[in-house]
VMD Tcl script that builds the backbone (N, CA, C; Angstrom):
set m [mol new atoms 483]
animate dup $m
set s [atomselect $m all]
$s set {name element resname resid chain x y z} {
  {N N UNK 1 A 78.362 36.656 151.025}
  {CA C UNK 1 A 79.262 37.638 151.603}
  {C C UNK 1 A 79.784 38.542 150.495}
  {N N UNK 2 A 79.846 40.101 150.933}
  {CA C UNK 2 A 80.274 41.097 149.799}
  {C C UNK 2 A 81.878 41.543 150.469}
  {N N UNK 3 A 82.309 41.767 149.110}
  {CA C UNK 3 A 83.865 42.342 149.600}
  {C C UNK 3 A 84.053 43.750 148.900}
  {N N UNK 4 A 84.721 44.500 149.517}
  {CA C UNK 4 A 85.229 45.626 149.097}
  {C C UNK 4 A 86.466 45.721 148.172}
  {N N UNK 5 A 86.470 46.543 147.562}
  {CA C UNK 5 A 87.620 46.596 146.263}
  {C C UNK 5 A 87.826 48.341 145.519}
  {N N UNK 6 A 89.002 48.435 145.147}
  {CA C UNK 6 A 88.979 49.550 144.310}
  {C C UNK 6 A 88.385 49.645 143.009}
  {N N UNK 7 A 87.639 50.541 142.427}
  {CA C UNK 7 A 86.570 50.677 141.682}
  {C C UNK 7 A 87.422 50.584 140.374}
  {N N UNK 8 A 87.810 49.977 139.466}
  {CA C UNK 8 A 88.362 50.026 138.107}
  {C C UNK 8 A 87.315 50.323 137.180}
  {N N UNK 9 A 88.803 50.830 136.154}
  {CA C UNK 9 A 87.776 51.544 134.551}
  {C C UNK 9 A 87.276 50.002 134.597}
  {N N UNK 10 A 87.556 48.750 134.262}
  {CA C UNK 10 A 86.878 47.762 133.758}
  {C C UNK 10 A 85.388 48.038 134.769}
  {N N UNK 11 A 85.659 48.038 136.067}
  {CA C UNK 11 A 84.477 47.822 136.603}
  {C C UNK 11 A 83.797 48.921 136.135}
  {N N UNK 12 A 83.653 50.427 136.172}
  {CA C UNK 12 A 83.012 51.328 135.682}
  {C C UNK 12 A 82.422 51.375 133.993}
  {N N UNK 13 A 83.291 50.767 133.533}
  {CA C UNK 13 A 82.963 50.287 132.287}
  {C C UNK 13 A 81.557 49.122 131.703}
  {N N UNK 14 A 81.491 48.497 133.157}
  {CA C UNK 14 A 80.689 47.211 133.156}
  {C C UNK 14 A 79.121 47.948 133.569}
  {N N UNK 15 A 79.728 48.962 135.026}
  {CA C UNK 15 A 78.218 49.410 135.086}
  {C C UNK 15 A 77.706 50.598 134.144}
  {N N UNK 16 A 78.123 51.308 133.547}
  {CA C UNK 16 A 77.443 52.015 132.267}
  {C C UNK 16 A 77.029 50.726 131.085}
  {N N UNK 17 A 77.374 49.463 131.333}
  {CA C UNK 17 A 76.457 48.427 130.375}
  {C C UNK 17 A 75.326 47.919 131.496}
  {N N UNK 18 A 75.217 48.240 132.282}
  {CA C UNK 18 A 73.680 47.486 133.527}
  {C C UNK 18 A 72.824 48.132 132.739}
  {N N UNK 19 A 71.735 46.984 132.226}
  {CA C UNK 19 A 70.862 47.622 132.074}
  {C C UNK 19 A 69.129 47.616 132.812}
  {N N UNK 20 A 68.736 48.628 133.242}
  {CA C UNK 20 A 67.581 48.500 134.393}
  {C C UNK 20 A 66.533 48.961 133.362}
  {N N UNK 21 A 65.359 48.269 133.822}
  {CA C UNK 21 A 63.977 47.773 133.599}
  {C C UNK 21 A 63.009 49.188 133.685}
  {N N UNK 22 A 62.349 48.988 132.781}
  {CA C UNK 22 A 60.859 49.465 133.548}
  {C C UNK 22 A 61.221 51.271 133.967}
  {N N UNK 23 A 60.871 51.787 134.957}
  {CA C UNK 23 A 61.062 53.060 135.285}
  {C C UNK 23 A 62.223 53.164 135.700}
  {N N UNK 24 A 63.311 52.386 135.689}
  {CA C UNK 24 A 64.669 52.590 136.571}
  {C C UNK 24 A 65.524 52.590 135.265}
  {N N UNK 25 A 65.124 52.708 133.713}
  {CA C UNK 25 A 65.326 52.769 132.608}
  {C C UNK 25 A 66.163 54.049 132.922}
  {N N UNK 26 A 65.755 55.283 133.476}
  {CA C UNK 26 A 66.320 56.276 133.397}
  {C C UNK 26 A 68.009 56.146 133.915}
  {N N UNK 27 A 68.332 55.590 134.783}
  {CA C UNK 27 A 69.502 54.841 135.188}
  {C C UNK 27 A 70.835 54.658 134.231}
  {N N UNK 28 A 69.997 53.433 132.837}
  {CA C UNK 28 A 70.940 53.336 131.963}
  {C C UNK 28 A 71.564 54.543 131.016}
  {N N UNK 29 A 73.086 54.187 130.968}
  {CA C UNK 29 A 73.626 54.801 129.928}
  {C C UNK 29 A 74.748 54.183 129.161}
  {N N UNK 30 A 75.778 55.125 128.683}
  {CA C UNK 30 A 76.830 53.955 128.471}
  {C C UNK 30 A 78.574 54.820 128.796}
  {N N UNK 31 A 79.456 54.336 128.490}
  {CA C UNK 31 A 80.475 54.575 129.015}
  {C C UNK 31 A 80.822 56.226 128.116}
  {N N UNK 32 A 80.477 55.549 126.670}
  {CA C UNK 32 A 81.154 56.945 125.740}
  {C C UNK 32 A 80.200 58.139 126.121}
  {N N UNK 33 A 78.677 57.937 126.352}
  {CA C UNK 33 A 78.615 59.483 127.099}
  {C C UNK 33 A 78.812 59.652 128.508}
  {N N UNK 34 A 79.107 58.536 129.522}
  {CA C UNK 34 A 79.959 59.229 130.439}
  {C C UNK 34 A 81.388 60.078 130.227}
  {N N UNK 35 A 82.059 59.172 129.953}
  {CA C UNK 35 A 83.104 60.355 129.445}
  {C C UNK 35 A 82.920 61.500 128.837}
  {N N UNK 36 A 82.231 61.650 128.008}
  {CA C UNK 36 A 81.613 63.251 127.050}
  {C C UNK 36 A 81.334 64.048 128.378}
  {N N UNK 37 A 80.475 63.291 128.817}
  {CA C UNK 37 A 79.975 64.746 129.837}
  {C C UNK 37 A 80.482 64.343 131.123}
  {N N UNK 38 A 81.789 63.658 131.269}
  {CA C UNK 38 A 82.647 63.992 132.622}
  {C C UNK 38 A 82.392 63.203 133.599}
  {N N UNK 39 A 81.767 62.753 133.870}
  {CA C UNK 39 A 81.198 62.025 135.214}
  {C C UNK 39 A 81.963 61.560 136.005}
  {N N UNK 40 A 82.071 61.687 137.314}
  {CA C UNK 40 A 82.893 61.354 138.349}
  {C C UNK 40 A 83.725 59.812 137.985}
  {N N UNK 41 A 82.717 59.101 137.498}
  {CA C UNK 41 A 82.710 57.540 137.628}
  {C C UNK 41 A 84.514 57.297 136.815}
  {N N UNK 42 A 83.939 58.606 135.425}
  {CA C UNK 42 A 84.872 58.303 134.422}
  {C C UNK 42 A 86.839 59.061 134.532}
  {N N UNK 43 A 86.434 59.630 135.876}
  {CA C UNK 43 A 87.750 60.118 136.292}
  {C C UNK 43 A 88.416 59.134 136.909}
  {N N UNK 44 A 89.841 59.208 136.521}
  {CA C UNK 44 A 90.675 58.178 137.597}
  {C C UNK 44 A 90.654 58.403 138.891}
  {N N UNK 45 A 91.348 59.483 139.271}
  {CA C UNK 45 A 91.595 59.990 140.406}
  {C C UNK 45 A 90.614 59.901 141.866}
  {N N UNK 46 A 89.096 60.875 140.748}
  {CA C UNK 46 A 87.896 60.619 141.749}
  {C C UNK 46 A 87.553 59.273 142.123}
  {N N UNK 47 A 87.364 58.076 140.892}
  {CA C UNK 47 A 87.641 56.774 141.131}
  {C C UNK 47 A 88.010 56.102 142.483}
  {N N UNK 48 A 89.305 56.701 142.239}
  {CA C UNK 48 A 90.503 56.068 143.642}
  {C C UNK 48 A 89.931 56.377 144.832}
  {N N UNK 49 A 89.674 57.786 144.972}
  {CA C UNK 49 A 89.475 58.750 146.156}
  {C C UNK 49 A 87.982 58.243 146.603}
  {N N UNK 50 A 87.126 58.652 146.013}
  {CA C UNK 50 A 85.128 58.404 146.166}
  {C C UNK 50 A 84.739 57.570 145.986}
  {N N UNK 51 A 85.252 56.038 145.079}
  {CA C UNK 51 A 84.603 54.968 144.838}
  {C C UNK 51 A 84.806 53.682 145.452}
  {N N UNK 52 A 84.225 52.995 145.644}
  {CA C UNK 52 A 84.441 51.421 145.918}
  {C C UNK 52 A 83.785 50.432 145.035}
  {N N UNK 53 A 84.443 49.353 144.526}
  {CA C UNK 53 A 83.428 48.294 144.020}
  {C C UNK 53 A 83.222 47.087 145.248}
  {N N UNK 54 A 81.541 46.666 144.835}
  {CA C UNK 54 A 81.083 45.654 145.830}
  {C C UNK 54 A 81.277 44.370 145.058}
  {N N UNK 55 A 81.836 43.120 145.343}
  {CA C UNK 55 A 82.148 41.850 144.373}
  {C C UNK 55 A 81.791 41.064 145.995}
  {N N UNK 56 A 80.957 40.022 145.182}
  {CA C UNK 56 A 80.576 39.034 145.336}
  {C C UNK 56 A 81.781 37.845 145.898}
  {N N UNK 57 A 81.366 36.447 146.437}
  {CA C UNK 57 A 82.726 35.714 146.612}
  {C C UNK 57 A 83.182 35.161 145.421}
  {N N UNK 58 A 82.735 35.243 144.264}
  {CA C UNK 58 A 83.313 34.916 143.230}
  {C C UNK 58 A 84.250 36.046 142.526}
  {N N UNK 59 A 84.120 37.272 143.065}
  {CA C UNK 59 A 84.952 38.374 142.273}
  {C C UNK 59 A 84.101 39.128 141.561}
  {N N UNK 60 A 82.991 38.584 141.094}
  {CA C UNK 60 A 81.779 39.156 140.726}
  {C C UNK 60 A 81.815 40.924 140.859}
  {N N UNK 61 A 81.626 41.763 139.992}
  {CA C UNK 61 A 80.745 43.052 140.244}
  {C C UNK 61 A 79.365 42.804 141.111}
  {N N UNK 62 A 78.494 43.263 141.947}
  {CA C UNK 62 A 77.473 43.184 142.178}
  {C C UNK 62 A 76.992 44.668 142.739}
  {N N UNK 63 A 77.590 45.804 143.158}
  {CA C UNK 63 A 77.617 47.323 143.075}
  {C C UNK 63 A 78.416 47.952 143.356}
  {N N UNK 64 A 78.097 49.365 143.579}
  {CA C UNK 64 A 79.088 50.026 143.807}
  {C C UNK 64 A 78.675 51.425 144.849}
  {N N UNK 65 A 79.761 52.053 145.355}
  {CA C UNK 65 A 79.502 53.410 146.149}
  {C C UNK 65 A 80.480 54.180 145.842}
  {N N UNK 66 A 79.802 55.813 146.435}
  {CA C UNK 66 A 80.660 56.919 146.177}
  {C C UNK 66 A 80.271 57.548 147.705}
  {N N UNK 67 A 81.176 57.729 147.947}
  {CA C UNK 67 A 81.165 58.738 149.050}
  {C C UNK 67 A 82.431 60.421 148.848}
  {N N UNK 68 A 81.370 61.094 148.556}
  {CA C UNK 68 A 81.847 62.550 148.873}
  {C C UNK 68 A 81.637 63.340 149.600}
  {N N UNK 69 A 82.843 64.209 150.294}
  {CA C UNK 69 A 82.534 64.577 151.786}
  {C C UNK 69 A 82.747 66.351 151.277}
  {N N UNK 70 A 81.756 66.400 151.692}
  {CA C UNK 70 A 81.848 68.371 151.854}
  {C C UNK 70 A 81.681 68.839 153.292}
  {N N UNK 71 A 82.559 69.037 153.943}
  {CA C UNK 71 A 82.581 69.492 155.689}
  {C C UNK 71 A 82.647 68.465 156.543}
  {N N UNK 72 A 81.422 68.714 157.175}
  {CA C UNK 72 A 81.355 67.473 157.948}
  {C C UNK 72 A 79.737 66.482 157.698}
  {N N UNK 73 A 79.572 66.706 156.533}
  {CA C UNK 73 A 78.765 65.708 155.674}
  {C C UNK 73 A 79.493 64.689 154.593}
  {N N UNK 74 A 78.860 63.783 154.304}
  {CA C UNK 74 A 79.339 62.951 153.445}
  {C C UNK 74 A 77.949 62.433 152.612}
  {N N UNK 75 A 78.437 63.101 151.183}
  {CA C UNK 75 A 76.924 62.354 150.513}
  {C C UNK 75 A 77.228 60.724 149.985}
  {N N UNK 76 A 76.625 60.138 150.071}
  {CA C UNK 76 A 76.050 58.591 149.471}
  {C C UNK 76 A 75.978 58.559 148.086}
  {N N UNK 77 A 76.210 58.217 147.254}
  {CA C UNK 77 A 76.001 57.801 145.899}
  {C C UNK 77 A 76.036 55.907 145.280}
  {N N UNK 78 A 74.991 55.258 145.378}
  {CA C UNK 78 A 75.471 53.441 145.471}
  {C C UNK 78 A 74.508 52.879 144.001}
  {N N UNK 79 A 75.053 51.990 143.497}
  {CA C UNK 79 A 74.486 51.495 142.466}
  {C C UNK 79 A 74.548 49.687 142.254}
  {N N UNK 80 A 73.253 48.919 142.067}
  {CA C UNK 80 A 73.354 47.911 142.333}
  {C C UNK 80 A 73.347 47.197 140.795}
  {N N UNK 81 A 73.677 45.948 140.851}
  {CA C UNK 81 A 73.633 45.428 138.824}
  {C C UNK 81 A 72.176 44.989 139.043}
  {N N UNK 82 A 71.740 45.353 138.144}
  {CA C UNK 82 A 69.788 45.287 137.825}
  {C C UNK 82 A 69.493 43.597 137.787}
  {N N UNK 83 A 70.479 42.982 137.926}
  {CA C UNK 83 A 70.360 41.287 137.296}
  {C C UNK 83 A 69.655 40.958 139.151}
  {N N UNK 84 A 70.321 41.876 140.273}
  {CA C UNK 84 A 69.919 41.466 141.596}
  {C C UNK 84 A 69.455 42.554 142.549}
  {N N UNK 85 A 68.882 43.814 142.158}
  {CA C UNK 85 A 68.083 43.811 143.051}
  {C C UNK 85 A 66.767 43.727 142.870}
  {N N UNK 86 A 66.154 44.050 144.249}
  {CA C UNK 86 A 64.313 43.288 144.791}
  {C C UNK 86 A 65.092 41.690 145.208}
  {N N UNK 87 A 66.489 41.695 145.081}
  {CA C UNK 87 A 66.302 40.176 145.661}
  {C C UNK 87 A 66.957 40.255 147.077}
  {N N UNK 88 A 66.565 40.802 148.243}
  {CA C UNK 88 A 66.801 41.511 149.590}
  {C C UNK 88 A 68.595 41.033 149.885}
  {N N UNK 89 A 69.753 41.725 149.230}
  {CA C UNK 89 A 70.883 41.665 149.510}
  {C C UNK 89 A 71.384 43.288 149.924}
  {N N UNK 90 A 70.034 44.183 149.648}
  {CA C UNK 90 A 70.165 45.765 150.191}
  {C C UNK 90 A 70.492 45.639 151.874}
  {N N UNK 91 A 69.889 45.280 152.453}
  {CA C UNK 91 A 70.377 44.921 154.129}
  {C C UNK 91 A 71.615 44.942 153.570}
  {N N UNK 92 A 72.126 43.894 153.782}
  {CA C UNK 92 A 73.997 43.470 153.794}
  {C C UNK 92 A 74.598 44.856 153.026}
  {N N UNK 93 A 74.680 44.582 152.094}
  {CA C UNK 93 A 74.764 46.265 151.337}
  {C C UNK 93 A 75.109 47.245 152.096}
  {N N UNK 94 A 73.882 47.589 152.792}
  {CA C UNK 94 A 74.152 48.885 153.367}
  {C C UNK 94 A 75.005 48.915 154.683}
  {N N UNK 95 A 74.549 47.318 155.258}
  {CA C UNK 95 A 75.703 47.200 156.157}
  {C C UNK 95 A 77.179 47.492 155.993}
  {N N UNK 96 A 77.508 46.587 155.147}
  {CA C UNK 96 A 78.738 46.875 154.454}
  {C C UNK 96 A 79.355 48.679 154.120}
  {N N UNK 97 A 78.447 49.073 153.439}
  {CA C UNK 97 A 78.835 51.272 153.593}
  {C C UNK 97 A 78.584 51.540 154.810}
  {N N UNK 98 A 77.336 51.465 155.897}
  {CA C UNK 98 A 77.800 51.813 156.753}
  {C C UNK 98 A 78.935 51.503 157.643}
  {N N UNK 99 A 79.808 50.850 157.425}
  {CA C UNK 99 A 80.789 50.037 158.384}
  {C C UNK 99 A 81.642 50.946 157.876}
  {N N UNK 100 A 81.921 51.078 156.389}
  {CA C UNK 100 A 83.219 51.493 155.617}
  {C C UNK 100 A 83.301 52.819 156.010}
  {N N UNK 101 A 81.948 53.346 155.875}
  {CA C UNK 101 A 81.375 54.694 156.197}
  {C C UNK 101 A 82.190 55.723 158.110}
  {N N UNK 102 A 81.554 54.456 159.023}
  {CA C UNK 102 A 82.073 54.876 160.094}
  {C C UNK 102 A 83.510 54.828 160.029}
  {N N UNK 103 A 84.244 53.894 159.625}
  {CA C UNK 103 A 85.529 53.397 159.454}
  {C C UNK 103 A 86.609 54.757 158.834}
  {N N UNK 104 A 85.775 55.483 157.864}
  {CA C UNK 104 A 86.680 56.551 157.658}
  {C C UNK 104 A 86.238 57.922 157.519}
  {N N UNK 105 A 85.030 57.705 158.153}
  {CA C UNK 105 A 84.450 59.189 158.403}
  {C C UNK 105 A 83.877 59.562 159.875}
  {N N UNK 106 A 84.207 59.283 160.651}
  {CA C UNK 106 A 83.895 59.152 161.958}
  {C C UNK 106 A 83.647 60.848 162.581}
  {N N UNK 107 A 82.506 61.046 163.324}
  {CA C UNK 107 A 81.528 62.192 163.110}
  {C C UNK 107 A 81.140 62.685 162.715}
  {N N UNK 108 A 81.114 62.343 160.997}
  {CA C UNK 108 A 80.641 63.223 159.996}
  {C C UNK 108 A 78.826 62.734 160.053}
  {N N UNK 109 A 77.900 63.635 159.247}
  {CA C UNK 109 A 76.958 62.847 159.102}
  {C C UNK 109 A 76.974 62.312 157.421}
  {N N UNK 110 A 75.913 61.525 157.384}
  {CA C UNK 110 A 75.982 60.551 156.259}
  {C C UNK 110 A 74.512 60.815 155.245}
  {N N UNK 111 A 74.512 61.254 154.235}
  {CA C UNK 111 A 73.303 61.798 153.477}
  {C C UNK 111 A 73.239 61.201 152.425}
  {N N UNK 112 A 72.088 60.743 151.409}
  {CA C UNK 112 A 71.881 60.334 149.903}
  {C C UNK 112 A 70.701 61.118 149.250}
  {N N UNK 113 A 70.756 61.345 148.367}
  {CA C UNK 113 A 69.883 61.431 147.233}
  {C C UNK 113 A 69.082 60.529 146.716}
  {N N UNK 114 A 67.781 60.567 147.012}
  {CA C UNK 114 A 66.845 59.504 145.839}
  {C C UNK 114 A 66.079 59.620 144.842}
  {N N UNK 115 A 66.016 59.371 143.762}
  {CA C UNK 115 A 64.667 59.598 143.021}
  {C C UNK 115 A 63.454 59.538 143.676}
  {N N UNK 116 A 62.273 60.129 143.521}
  {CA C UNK 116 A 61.286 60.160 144.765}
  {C C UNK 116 A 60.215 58.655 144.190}
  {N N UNK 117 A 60.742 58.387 143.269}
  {CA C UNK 117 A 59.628 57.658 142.296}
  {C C UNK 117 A 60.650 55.875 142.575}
  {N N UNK 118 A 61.563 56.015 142.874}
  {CA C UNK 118 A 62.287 54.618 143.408}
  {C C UNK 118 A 62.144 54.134 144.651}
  {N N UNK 119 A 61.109 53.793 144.996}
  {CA C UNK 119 A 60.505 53.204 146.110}
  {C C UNK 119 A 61.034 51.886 146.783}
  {N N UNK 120 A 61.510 51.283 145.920}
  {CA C UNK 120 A 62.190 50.046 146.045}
  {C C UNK 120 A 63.624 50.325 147.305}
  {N N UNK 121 A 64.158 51.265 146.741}
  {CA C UNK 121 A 65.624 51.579 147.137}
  {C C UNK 121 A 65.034 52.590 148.422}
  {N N UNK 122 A 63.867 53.251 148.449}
  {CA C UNK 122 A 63.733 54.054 149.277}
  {C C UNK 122 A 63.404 53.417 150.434}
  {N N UNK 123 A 62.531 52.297 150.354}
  {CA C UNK 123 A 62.538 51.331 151.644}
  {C C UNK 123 A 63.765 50.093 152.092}
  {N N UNK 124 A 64.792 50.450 151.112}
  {CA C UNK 124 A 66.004 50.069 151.802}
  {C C UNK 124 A 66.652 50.915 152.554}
  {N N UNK 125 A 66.873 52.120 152.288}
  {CA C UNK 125 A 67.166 53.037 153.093}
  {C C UNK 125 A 66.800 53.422 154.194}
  {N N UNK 126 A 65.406 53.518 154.173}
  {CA C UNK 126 A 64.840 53.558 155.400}
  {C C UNK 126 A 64.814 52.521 156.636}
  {N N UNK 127 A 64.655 51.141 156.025}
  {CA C UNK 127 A 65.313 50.034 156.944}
  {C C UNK 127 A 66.942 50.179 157.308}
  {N N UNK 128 A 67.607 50.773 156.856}
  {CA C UNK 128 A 68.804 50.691 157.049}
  {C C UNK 128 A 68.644 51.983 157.927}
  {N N UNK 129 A 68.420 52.781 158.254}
  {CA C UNK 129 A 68.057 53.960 159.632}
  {C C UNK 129 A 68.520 55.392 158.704}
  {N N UNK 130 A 68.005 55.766 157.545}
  {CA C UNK 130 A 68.067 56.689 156.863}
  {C C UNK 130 A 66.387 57.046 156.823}
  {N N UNK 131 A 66.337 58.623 157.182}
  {CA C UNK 131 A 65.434 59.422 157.074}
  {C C UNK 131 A 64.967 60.124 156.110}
  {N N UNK 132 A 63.878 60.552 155.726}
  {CA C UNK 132 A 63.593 61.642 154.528}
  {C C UNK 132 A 63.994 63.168 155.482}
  {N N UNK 133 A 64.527 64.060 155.271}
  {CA C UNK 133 A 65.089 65.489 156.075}
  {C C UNK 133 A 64.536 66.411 154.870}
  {N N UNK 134 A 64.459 66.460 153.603}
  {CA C UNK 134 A 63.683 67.423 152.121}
  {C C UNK 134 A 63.265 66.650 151.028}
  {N N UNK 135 A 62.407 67.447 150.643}
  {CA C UNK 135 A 62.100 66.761 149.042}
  {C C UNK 135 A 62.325 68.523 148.271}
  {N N UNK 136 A 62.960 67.817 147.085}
  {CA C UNK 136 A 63.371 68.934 145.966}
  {C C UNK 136 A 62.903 68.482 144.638}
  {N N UNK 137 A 63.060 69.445 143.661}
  {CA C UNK 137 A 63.075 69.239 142.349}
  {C C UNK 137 A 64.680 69.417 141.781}
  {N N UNK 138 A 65.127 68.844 140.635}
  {CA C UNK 138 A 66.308 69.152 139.958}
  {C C UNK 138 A 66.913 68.733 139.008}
  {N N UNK 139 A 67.706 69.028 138.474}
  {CA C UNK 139 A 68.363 68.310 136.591}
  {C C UNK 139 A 69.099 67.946 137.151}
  {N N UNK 140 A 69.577 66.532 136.388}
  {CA C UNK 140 A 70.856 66.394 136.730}
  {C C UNK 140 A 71.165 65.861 135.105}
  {N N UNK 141 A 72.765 65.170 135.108}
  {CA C UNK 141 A 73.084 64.693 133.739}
  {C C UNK 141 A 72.150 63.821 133.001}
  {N N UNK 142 A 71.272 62.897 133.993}
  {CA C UNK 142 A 70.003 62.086 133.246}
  {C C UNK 142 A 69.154 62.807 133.285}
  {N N UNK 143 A 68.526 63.731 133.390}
  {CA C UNK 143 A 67.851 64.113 133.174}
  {C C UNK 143 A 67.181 64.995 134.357}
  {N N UNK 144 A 66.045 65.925 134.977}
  {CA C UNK 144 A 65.488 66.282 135.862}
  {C C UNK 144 A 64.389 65.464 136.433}
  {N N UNK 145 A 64.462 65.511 138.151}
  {CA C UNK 145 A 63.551 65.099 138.692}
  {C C UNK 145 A 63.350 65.072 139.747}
  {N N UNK 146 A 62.490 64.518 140.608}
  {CA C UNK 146 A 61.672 64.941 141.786}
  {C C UNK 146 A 63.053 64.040 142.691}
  {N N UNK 147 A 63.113 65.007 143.803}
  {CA C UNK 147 A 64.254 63.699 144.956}
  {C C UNK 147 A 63.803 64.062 145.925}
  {N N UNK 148 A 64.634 63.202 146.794}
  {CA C UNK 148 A 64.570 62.900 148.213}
  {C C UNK 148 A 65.693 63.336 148.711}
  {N N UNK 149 A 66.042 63.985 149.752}
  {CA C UNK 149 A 67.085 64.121 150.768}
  {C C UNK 149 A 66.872 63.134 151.942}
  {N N UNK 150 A 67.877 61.949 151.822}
  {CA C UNK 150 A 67.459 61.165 153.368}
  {C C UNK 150 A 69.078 61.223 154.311}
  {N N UNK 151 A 69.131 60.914 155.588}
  {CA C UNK 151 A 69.853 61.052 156.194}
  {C C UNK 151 A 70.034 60.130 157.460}
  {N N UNK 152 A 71.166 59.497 157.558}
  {CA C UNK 152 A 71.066 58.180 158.350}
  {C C UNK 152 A 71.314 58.990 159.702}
  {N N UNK 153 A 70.290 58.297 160.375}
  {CA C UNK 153 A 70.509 58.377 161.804}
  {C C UNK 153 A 70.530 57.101 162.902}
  {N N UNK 154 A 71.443 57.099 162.917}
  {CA C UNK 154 A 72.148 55.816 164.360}
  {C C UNK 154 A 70.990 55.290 164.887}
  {N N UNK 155 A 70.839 54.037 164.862}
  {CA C UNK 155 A 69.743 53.693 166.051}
  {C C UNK 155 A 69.918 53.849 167.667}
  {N N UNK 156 A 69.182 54.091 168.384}
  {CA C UNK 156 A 69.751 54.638 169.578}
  {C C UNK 156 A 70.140 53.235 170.364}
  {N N UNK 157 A 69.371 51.903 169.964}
  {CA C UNK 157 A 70.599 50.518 170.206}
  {C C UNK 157 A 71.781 50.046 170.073}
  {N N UNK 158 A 72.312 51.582 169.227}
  {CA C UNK 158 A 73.899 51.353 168.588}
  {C C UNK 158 A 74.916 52.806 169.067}
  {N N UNK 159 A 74.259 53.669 169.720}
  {CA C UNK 159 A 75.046 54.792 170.088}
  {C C UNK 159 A 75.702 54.222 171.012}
  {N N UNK 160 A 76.888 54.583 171.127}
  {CA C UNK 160 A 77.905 54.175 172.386}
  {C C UNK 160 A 77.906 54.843 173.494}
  {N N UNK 161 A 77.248 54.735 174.907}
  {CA C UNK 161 A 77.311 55.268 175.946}
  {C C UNK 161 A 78.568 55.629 176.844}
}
mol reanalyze $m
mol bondsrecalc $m
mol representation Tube
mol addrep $m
C-alpha cells in the first residue's frame, strides 16, 4: 500500500540522488544543478502547491508527482526510485494519481509527457487508460528529445451515468 505526503527538500533531495540505469541514465542528476537551473522540484512554494511524495508503509520514498494545471488541463509529471521499477507497482501508482487527480481537479483533462524511447513507462500509461494524442521533438533542462503527448481517457466502465 502507497501513501500520499507533502513533497520535502529532504525528499527532493533524495530523488536528484536516484540513480537510473542503462538509457533512463538521462534521468539522473543531482540537487546542486537543480537548484542552478531552477527546477520546479527545487522551489518551496511550487513544492507545496504541484508536488506529492509517494512512501511506502514503512515511510519509505518510493515516487513522486507533479501536477500543473493550465486551464482546464492538468499536465502529469511522476518519478519512480530506479531500485523498483519493471517491478509492476505502476498499476497501484497510477491508481493512486488518478484518484488524487479526480479528487482535486474534477473536469479538467489529465495529460503527460514521455520520452518516446521509455517504453517501459509508456505501457504503464497506456494500461492505466492514457492515450498517445502527438509526438514532438524538444529541449528540455536534460537535454533534447523525441516525446510523446498522452492523455487519459476514462474507461467507459467508469463514466458515471
Amino acid at each position: 500500500m502507497y501513501l500520499l505526503s507533502a513533497l520535502s527538500e529532504e525528499h527532493a533531495k533524495e530523488i536528484c540522488d536516484w540513480e537510473y540505469k542503462e538509457e533512463y541514465r538521462i534521468y539522473n542528476t543531482n540537487w546542486a544543478t537543480v537548484q542552478v537551473q531552477k527546477w520546479a522540484i527545487a522551489d518551496e512554494l511550487k513544492r507545496k502547491l504541484q508536488f506529492s511524495a509517494v512512501l511506502d508503509d514503512n515511510n519509505a520514498l518510493c515516487g513522486y508527482f507533479r501536477f500543473v494545471e493550465e486551464n482546464d488541463r492538468v499536465m502529469l509529471g511522476l518519478g519512480l526510485d530506479p531500485q523498483i521499477c519493471g517491478k509492476g507497482i505502476g498499476t497501484e501508482l497510477m491508481k493512486l494519481i488518478l484518484n488524487e487527480f479526480y479528487h482535486r481537479y474534477p473536469g479538467h483533462t489529465l495529460e503527460l509527457e514521455v520520452r518516446d524511447f521509455n517504453q517501459r513507462a509508456i505501457k504503464c500509461y497506456s494500461h492505466a487508460g492514457f492515450h498517445v494524442v502527438d509526438s514532438y521533438s524538444k529541449d528540455t533542462l536534460i537535454g533534447a528529445g523525441n516525446f510523446l503527448l498522452m492523455r487519459y481517457v476514462k474507461p467507459a466502465s467508469q463514466i458515471e451515468r
